[in-house]
C-alpha positions in Angstrom: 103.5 -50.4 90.8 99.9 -49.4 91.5 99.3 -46.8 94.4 96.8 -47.3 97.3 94.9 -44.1 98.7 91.9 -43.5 101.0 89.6 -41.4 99.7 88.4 -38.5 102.4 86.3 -36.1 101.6 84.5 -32.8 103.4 83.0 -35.4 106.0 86.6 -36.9 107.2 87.0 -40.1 106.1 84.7 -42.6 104.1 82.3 -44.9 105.4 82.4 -42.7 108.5 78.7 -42.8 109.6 78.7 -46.7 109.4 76.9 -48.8 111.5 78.8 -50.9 114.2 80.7 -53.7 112.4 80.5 -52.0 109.7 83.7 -49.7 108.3 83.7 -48.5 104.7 86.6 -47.3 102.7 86.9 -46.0 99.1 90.7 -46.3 98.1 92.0 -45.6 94.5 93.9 -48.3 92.8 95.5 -46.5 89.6 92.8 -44.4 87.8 90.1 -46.8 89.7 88.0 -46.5 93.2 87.1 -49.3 95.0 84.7 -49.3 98.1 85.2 -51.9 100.6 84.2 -53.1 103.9 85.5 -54.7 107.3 82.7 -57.4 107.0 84.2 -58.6 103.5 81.7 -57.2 101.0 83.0 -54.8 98.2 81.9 -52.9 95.3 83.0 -53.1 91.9 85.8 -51.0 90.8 85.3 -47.3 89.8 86.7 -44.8 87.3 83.7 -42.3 88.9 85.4 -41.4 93.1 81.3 -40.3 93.2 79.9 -43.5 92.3 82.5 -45.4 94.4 81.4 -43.3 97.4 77.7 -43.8 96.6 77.9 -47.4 96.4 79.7 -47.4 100.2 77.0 -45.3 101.3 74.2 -47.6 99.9 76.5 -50.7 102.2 75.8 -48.9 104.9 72.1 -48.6 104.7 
């Protein structure tokens, strides 16, 4: 069975800063990071946590 687990980092959790209606998590699936959002859009899976957390960023510009 695959494990589910929000990524946090130094900032508290991901997708903090994002813009009303908008709430971004990066969880880890397995060796694998995936950044999604409360309005239904999400990024392709990860090995990189980094790249998974700078494709939630770019969502919330």
């Amino acid at each position: 069975m695959h494990s589910l687990r929000e990524e946090r980092d130094e900032n508290g959790p991901a997708g903090a800063d994002d813009p009303p209606g908008h709430q971004v998590t990066v969880t880890e699936r397995g060796s694998f990071a995936v950044a999604r959002c409360s309005c239904g859009w999400s990024a392709p899976a990860r090995r990189s946590r980094d790249r998974a957390r700078s494709d939630a960023a770019e969502h919330g510009r």
